[in-house]
N, C-alpha and C positions, 0 to 999 in steps of 0.2 A: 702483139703484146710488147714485149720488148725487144728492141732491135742493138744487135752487137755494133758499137761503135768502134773500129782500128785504131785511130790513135789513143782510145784509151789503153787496151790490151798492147801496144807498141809501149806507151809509157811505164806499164807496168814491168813489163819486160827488162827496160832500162834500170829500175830501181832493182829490180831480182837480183840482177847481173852484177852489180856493183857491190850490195851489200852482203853477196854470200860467194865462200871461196870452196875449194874444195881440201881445207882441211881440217882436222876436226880434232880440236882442244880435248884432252880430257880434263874432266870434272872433276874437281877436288872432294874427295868424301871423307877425307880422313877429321875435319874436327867439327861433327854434327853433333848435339845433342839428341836426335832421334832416331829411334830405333823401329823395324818391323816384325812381327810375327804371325804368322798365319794359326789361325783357330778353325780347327776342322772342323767344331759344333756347326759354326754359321757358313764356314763354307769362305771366310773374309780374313783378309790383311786389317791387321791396327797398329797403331803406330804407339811407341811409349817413350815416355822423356827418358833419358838416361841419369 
């Protein structure tokens, strides 16, 4: 069916490698307008404007 090509998975490789680091930004959450809340009727999270 279909056959693994190397130098695609090597070029994939290259792009991984480059555009990810090993440090890890935290997220700004401080000025969202939305909020969540869990409702036990359904068993679900919903989100509400603030």
């Amino acid at each position: 069916m279909w056959e693994a090509n190397p130098e695609m998975f090597h070029k994939a490789e290259e792009l991984f490698s480059k555009t990810t680091n090993n440090e890890v930004d935290d997220m700004d959450t401080s000025d969202t307008q939305w909020g969540w809340f869990y409702l036990a009727e359904c068993g679900k999270w919903h989100m509400f404007q603030k």
